[in-house]
Predicted model as a PDB file, atoms N, CA, C, CB and O in Angstrom, pLDDT in the B-factor column:
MODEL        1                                                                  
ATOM      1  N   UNK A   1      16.954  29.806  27.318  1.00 60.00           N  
ATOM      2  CA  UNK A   1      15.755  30.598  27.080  1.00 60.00           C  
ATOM      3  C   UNK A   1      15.585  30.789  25.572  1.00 60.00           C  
ATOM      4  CB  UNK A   1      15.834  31.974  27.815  1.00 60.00           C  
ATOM      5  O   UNK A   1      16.362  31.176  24.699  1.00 60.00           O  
ATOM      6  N   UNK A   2      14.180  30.347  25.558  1.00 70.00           N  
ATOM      7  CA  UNK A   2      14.137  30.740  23.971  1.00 70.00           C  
ATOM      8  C   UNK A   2      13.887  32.341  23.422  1.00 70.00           C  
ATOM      9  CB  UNK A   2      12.893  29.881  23.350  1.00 70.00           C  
ATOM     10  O   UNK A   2      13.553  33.254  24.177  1.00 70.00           O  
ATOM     11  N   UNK A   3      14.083  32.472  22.168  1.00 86.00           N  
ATOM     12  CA  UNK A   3      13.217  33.615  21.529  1.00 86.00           C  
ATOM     13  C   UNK A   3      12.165  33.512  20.802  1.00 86.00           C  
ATOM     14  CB  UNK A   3      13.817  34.295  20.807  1.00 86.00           C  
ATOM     15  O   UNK A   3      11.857  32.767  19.871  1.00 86.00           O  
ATOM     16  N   UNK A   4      11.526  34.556  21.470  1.00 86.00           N  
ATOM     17  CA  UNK A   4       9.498  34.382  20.644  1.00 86.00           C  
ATOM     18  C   UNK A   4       9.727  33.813  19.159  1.00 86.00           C  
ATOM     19  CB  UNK A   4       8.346  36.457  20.283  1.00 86.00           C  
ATOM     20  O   UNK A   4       9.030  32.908  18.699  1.00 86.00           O  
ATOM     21  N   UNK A   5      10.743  34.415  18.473  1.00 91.00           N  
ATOM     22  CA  UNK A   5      10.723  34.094  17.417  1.00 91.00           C  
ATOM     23  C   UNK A   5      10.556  32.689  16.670  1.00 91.00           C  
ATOM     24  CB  UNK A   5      11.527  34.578  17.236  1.00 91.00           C  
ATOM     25  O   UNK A   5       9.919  32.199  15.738  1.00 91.00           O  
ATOM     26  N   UNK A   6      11.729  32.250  17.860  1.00 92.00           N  
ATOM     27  CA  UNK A   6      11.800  30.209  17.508  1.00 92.00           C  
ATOM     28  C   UNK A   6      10.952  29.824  18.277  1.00 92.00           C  
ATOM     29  CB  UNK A   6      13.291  29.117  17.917  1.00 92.00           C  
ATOM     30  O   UNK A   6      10.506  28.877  17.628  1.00 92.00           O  
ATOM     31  N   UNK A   7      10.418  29.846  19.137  1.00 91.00           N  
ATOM     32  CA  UNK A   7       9.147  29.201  20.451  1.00 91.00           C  
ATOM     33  C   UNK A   7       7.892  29.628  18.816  1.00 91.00           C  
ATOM     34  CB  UNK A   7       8.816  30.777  22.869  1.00 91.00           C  
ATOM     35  O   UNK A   7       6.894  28.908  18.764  1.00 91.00           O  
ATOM     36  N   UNK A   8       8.013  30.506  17.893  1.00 93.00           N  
ATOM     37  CA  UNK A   8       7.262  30.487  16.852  1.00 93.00           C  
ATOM     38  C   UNK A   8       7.228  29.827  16.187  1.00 93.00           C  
ATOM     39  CB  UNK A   8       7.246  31.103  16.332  1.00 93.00           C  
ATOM     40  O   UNK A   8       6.198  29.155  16.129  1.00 93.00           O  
ATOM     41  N   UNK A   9       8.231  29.581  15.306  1.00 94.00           N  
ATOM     42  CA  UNK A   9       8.458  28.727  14.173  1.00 94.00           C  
ATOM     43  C   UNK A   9       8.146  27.454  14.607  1.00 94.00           C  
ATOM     44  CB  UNK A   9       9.812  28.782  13.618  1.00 94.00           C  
ATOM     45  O   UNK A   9       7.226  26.868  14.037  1.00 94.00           O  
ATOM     46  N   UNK A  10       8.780  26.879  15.571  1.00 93.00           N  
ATOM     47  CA  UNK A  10       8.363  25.797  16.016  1.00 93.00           C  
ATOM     48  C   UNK A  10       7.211  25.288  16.439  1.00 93.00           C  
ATOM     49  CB  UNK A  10       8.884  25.653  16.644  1.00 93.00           C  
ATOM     50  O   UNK A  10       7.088  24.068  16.548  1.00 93.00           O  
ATOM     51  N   UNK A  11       6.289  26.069  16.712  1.00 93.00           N  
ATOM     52  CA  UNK A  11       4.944  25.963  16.776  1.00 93.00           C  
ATOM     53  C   UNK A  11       4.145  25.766  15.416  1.00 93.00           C  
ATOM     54  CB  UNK A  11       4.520  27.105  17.443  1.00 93.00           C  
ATOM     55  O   UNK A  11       3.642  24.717  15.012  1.00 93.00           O  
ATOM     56  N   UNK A  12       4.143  26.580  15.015  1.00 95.00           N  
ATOM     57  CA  UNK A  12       4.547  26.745  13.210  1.00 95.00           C  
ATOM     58  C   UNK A  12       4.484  25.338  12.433  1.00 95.00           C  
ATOM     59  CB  UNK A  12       6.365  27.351  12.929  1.00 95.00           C  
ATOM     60  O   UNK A  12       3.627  24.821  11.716  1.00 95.00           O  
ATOM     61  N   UNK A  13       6.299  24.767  13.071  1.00 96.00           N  
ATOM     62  CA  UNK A  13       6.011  23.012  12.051  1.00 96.00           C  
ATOM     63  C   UNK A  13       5.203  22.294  13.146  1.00 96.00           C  
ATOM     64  CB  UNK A  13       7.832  21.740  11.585  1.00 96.00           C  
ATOM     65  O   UNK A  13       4.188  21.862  12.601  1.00 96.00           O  
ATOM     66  N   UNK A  14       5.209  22.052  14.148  1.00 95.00           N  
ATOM     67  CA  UNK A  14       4.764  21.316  14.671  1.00 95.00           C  
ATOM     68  C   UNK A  14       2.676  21.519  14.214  1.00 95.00           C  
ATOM     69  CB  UNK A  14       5.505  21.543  16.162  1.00 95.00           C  
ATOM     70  O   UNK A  14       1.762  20.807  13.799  1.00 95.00           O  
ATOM     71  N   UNK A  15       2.783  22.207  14.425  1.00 95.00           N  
ATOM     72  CA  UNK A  15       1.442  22.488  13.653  1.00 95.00           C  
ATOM     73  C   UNK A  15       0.991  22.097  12.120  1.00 95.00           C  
ATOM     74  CB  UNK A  15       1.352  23.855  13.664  1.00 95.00           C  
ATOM     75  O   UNK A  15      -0.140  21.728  11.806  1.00 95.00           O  
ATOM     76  N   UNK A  16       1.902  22.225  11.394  1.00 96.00           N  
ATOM     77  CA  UNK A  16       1.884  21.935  10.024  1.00 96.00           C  
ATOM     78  C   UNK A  16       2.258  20.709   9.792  1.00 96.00           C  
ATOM     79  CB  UNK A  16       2.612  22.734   9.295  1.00 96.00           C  
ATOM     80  O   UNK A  16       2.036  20.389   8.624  1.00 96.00           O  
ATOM     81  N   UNK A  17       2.929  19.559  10.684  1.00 96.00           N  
ATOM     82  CA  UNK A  17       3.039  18.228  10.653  1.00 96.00           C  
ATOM     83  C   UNK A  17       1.633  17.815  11.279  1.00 96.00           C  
ATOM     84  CB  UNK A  17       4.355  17.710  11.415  1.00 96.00           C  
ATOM     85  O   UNK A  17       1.132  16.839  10.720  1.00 96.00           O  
ATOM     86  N   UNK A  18       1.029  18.266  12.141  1.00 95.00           N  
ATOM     87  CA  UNK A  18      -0.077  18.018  12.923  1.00 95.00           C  
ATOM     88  C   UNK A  18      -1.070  17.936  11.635  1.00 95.00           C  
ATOM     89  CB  UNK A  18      -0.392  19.204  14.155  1.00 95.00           C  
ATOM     90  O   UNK A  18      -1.866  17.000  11.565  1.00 95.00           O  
ATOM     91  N   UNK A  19      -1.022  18.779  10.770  1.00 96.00           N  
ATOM     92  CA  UNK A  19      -2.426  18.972   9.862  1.00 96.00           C  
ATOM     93  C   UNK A  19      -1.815  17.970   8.702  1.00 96.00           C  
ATOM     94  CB  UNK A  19      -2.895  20.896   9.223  1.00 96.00           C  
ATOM     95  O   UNK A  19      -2.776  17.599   8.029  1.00 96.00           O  
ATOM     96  N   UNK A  20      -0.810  17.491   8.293  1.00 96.00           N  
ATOM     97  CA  UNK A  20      -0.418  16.885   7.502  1.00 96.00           C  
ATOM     98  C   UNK A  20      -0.997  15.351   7.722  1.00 96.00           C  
ATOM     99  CB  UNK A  20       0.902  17.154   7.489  1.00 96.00           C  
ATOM    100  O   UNK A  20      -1.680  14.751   6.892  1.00 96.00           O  
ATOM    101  N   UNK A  21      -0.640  14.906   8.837  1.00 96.00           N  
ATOM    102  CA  UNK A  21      -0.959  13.625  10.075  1.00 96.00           C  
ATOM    103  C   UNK A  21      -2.402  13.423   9.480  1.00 96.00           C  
ATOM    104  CB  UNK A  21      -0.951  14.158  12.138  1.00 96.00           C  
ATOM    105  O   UNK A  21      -2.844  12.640   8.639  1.00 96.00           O  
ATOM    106  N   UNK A  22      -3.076  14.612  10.378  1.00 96.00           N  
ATOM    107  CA  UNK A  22      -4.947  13.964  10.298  1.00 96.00           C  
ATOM    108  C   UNK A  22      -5.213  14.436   8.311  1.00 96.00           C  
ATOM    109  CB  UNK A  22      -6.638  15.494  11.943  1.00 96.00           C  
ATOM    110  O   UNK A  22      -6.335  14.555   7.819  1.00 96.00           O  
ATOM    111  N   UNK A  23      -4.230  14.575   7.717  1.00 95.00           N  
ATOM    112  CA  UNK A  23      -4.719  14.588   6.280  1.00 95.00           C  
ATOM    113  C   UNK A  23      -4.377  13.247   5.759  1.00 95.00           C  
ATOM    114  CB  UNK A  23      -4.056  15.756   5.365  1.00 95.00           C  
ATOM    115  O   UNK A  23      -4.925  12.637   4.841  1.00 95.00           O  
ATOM    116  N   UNK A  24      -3.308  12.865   6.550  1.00 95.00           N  
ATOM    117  CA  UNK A  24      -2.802  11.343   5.637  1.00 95.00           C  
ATOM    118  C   UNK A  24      -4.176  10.304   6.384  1.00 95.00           C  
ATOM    119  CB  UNK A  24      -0.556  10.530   6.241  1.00 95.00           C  
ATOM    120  O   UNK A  24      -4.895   9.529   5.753  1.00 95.00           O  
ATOM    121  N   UNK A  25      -4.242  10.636   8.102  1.00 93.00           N  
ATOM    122  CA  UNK A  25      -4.933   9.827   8.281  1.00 93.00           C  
ATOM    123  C   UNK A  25      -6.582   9.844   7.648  1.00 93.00           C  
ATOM    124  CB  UNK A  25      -4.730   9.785   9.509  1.00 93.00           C  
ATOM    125  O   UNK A  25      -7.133   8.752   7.507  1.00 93.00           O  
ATOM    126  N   UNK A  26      -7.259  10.988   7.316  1.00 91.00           N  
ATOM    127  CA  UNK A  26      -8.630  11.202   6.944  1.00 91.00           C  
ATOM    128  C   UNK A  26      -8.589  10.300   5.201  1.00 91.00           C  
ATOM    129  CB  UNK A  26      -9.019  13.213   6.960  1.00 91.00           C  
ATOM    130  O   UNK A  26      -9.473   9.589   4.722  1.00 91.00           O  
ATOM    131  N   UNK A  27      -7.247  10.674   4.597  1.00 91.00           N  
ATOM    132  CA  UNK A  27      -7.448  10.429   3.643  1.00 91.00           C  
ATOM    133  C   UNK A  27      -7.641   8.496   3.521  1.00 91.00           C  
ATOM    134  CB  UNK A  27      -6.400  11.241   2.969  1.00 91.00           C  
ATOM    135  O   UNK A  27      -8.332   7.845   2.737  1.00 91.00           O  
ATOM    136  N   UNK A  28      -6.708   8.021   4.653  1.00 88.00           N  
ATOM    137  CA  UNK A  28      -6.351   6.569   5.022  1.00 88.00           C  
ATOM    138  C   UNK A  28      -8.169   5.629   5.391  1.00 88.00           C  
ATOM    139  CB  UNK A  28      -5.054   6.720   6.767  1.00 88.00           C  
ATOM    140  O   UNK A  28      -8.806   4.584   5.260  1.00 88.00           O  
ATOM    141  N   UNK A  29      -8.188   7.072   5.924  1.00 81.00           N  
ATOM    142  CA  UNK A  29     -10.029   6.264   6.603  1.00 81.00           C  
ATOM    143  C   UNK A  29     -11.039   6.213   5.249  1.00 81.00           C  
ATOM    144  CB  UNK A  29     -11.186   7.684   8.141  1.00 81.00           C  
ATOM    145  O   UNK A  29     -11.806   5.280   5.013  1.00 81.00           O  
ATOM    146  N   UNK A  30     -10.859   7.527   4.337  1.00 82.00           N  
ATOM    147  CA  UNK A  30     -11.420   7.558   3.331  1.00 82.00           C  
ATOM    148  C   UNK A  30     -11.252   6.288   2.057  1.00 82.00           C  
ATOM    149  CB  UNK A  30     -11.062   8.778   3.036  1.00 82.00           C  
ATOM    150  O   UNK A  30     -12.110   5.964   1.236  1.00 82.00           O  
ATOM    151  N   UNK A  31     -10.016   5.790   2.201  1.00 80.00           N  
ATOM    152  CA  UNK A  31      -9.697   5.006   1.497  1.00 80.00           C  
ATOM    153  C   UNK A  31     -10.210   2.996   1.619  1.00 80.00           C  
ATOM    154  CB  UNK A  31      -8.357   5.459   1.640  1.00 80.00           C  
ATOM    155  O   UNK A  31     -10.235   2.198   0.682  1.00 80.00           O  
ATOM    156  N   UNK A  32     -10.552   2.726   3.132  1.00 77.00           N  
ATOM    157  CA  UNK A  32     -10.935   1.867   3.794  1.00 77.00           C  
ATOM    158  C   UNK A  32     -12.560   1.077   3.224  1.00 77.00           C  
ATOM    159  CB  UNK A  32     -10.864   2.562   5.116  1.00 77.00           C  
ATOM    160  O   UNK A  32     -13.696   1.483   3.471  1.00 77.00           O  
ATOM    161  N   UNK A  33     -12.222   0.071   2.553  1.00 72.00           N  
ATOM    162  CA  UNK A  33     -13.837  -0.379   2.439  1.00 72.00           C  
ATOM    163  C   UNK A  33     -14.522  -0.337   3.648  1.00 72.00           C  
ATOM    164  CB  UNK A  33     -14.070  -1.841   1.939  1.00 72.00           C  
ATOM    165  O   UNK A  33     -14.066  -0.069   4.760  1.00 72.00           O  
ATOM    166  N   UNK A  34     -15.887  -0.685   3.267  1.00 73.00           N  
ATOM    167  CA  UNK A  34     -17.236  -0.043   4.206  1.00 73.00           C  
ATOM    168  C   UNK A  34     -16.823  -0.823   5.530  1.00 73.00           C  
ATOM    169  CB  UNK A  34     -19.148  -0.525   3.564  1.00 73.00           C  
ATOM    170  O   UNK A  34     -16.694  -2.043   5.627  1.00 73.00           O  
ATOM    171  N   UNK A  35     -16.672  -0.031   6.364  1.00 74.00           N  
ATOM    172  CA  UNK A  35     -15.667  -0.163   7.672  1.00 74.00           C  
ATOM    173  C   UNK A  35     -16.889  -0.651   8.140  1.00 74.00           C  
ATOM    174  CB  UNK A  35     -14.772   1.232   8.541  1.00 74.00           C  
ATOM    175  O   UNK A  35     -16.551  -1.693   8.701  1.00 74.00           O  
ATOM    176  N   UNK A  36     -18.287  -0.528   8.276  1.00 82.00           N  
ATOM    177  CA  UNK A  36     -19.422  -0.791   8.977  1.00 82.00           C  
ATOM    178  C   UNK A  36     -19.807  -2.343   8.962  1.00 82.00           C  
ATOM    179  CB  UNK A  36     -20.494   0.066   8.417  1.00 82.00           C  
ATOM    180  O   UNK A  36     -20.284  -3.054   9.846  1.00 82.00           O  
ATOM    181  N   UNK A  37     -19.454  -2.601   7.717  1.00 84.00           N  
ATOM    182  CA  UNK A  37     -20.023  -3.951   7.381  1.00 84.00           C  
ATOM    183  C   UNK A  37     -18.504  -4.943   8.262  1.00 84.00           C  
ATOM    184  CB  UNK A  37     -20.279  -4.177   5.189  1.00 84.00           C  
ATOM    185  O   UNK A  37     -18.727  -6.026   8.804  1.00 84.00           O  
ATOM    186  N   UNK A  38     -17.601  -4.547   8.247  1.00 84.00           N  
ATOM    187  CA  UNK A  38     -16.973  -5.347   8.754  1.00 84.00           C  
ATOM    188  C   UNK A  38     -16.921  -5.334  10.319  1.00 84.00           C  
ATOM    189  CB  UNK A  38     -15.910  -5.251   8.167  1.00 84.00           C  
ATOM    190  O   UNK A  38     -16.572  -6.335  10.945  1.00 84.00           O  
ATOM    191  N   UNK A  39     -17.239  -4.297  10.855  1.00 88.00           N  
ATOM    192  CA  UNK A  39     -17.236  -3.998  12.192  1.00 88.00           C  
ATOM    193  C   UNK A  39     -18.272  -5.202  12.260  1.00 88.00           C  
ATOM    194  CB  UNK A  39     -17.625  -2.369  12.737  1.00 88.00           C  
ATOM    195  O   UNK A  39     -17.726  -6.256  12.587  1.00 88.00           O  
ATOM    196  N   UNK A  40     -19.594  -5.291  12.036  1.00 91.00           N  
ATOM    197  CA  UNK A  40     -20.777  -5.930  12.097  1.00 91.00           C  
ATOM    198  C   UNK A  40     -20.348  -7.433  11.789  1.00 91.00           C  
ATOM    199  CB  UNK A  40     -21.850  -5.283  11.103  1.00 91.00           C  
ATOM    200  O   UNK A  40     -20.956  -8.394  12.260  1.00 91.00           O  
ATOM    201  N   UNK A  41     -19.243  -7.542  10.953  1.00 93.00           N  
ATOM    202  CA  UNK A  41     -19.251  -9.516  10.406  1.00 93.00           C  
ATOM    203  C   UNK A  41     -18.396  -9.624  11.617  1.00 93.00           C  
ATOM    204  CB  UNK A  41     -18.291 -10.311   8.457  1.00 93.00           C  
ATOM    205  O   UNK A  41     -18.836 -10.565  12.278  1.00 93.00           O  
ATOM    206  N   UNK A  42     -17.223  -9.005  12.288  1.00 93.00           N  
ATOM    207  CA  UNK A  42     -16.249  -8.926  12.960  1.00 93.00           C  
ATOM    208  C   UNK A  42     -17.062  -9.634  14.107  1.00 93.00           C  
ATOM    209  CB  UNK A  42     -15.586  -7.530  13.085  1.00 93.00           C  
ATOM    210  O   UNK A  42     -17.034 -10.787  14.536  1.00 93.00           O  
ATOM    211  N   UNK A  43     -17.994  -8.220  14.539  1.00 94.00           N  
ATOM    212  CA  UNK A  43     -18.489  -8.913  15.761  1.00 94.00           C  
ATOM    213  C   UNK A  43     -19.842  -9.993  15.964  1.00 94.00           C  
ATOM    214  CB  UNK A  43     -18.725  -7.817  16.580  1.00 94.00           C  
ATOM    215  O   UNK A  43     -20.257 -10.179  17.108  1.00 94.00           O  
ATOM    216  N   UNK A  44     -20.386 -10.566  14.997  1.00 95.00           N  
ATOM    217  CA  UNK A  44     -20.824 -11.830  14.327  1.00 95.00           C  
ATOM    218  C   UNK A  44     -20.086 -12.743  14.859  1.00 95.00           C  
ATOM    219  CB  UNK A  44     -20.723 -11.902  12.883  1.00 95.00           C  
ATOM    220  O   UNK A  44     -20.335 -13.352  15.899  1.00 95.00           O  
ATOM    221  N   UNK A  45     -18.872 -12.903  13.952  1.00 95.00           N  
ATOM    222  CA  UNK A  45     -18.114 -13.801  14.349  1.00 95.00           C  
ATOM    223  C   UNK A  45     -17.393 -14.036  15.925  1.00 95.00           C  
ATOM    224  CB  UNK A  45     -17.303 -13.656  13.449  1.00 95.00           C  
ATOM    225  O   UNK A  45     -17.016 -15.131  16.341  1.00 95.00           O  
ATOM    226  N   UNK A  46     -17.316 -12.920  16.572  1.00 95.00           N  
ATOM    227  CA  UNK A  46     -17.035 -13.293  18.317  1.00 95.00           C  
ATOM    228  C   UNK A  46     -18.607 -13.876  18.896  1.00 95.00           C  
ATOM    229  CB  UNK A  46     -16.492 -11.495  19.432  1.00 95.00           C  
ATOM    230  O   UNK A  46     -18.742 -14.695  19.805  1.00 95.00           O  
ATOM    231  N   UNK A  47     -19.513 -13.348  18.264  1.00 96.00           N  
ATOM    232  CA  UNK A  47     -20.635 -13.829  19.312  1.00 96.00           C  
ATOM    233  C   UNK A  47     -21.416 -15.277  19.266  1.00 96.00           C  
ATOM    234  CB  UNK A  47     -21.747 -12.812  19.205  1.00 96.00           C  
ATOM    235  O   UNK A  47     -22.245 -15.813  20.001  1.00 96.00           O  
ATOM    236  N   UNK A  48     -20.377 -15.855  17.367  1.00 94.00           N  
ATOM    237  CA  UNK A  48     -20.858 -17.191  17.109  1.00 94.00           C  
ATOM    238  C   UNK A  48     -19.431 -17.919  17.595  1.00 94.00           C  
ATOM    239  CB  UNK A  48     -21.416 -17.478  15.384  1.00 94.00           C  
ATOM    240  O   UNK A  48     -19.618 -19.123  17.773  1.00 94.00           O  
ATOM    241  N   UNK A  49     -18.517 -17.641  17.767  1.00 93.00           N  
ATOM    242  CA  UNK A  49     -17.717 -18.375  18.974  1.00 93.00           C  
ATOM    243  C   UNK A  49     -17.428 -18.631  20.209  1.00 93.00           C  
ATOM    244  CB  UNK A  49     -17.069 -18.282  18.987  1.00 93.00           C  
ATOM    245  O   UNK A  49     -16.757 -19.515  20.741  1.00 93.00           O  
ATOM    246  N   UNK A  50     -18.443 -17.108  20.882  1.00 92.00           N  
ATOM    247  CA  UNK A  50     -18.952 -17.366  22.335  1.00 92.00           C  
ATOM    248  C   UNK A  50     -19.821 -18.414  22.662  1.00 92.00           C  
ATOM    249  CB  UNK A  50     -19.609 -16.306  22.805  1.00 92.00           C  
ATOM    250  O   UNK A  50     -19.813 -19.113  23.675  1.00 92.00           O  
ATOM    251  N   UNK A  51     -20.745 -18.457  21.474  1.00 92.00           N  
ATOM    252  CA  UNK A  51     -21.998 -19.492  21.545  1.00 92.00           C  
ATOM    253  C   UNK A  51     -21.134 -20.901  21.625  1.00 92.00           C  
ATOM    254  CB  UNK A  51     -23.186 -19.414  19.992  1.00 92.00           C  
ATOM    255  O   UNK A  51     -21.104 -21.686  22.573  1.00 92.00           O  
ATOM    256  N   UNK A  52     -20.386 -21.006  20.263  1.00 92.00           N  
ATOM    257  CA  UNK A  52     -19.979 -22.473  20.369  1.00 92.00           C  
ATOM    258  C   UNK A  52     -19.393 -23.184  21.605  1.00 92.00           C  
ATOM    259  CB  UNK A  52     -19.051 -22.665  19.429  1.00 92.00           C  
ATOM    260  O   UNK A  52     -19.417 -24.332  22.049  1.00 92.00           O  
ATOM    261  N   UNK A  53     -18.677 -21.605  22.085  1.00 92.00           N  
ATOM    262  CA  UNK A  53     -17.498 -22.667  23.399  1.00 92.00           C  
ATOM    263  C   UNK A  53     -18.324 -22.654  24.508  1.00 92.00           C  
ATOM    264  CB  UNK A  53     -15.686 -21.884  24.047  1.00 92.00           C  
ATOM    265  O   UNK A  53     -18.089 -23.304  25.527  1.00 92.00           O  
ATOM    266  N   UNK A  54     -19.585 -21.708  24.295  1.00 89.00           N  
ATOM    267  CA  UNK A  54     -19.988 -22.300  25.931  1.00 89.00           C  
ATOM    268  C   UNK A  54     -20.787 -23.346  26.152  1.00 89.00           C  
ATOM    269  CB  UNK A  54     -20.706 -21.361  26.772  1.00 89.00           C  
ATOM    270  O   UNK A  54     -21.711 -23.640  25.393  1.00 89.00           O  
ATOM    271  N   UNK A  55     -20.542 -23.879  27.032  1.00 85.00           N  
ATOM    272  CA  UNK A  55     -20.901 -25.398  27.147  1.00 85.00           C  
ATOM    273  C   UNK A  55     -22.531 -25.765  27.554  1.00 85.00           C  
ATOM    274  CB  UNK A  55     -19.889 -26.037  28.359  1.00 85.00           C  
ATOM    275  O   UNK A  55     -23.091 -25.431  28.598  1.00 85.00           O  
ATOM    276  N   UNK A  56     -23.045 -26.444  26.572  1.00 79.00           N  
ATOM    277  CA  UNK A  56     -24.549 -26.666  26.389  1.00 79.00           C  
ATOM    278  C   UNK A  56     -25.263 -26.374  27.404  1.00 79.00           C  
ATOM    279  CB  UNK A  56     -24.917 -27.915  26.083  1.00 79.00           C  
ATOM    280  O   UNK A  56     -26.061 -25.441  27.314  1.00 79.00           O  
ATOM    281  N   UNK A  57     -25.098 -27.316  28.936  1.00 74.00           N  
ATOM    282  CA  UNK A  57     -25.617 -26.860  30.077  1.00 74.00           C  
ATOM    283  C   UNK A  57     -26.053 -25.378  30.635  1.00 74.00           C  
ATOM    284  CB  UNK A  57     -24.838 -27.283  30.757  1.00 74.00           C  
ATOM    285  O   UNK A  57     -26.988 -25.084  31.380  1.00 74.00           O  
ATOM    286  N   UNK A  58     -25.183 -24.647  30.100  1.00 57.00           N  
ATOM    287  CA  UNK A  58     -25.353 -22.899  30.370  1.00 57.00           C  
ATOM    288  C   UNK A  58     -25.875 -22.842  29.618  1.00 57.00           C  
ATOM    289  CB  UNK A  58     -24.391 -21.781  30.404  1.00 57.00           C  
ATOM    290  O   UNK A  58     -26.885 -22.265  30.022  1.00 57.00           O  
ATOM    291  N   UNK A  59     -26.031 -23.098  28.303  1.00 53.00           N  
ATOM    292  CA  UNK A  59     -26.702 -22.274  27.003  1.00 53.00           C  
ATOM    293  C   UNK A  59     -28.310 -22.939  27.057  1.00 53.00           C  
ATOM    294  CB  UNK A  59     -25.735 -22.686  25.203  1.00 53.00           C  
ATOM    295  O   UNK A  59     -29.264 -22.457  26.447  1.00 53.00           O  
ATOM    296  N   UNK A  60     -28.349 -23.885  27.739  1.00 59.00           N  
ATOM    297  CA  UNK A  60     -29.849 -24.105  28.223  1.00 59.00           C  
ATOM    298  C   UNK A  60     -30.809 -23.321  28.907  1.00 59.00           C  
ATOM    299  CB  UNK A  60     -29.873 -24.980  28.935  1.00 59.00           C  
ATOM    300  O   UNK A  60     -31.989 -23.025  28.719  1.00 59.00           O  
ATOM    301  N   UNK A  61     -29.453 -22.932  30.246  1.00 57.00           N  
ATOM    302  CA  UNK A  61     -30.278 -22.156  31.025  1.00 57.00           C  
ATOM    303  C   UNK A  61     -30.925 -20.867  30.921  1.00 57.00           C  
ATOM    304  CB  UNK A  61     -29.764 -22.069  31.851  1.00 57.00           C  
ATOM    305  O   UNK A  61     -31.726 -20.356  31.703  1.00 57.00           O  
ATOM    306  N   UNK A  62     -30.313 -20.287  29.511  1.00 58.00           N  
ATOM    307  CA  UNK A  62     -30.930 -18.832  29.079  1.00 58.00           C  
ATOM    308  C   UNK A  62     -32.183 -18.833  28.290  1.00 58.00           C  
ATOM    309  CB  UNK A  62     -29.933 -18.035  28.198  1.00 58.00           C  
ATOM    310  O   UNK A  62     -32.693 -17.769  27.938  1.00 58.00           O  
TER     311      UNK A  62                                                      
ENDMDL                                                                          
END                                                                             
């Protein structure tokens, strides 16, 4: 059985690693070139290799 005291503290770091976390990570996202433009070439590039592999006959029929 614990005591309030440590069921505290421990709440405490675990909390204060928690805010540390989404600070490294906010700062990590902040740091990231324009995430948009690559999302957008990213998925460019799957939809010009869907095109290529599917085979002419289908790509007629659309």
């Amino acid at each position: 059985m614990q005591h309030p005291e440590t069921h505290l503290a421990l709440h405490h770091a675990r909390a204060a690693d928690l805010h540390a976390q989404a600070e490294a990570h906010r700062l990590a996202n902040a740091a990231r070139p324009n995430r948009d433009l690559r999302i957008r070439l990213g998925w460019t590039l799957v939809e010009l290799g869907l095109r290529l592999a599917t085979p002419r006959s289908t790509a007629l029929a659309h």
